[in-house]
C-alpha positions as CSV (number, residue, x, y, z in Angstrom):
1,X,-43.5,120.0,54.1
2,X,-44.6,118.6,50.3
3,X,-45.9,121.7,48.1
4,X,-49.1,120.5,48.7
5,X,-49.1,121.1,52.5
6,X,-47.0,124.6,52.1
7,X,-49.9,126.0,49.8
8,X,-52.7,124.6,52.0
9,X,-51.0,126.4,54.9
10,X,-50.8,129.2,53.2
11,X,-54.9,129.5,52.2
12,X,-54.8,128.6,55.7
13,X,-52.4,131.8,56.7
14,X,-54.3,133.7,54.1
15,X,-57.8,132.9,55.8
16,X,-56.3,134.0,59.1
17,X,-54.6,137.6,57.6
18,X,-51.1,136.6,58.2
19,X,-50.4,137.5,54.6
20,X,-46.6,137.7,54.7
21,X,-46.2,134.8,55.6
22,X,-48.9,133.2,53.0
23,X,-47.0,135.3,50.3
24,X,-44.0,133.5,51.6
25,X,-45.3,129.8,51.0
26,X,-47.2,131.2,47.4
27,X,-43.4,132.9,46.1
28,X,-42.0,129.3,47.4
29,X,-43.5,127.2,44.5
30,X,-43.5,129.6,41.8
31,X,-44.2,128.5,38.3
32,X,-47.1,126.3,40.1
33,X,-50.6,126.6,39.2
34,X,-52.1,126.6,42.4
35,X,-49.4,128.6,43.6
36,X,-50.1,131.3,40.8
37,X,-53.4,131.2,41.6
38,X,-53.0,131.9,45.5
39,X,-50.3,134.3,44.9
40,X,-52.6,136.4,42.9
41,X,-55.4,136.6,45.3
42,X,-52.8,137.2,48.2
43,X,-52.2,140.5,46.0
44,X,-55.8,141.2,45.3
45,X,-56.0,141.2,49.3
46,X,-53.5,143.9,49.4
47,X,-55.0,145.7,47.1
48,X,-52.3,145.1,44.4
49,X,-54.7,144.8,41.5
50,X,-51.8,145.5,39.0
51,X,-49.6,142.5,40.4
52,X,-52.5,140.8,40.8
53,X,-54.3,140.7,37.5
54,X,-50.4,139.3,36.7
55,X,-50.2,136.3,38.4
56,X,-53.8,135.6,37.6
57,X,-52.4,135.5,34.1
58,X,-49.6,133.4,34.6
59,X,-51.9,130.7,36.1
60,X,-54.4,131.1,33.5
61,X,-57.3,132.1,35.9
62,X,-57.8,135.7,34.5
63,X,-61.6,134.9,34.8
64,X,-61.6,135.2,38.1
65,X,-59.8,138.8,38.7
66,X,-63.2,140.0,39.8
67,X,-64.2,136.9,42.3
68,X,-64.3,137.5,46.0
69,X,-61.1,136.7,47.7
70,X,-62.8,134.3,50.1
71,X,-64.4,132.5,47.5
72,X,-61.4,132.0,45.5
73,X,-59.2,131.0,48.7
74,X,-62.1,128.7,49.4
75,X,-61.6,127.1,46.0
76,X,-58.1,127.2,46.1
77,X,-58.4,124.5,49.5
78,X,-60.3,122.4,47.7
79,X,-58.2,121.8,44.5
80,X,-55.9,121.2,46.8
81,X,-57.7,118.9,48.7
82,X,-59.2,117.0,46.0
């Protein structure tokens, strides 16, 4: 699979609450944007605002700490899509 694919199967895992296995793909491509990005919302989702508000950070999306998890996954798909 390209990065491209792992990180739309993991909004895709995400969407579905298989979450480990999202958190798998996001930790897989590291150091990526996107993959930031996803990675902090898969924490917000657990509830890990602390680890969250981190990656968030590291992608440069600390703006959207306080965004609804769908939403952001939702954006997420199509960045990746575009």
């Amino acid at each position: 699979m390209t990065k491209i694919e792992d990180l739309l199967r993991g909004v895709e895992l995400a969407i579905a609450g298989s979450w480990d296995e999202a958190h798998e793909l996001a930790q897989r491509h590291e150091g990526d944007t996107t993959a930031d990005w996803l990675h902090a919302v898969l924490h917000k989702i657990e509830g890990d605002a602390g680890n969250a508000r981190y990656w968030y950070r590291c992608c440069g999306k600390l703006d959207r700490v306080g965004d609804e998890a769908a939403a952001e996954l939702a954006a997420i798909k199509e960045s990746l899509d575009g």
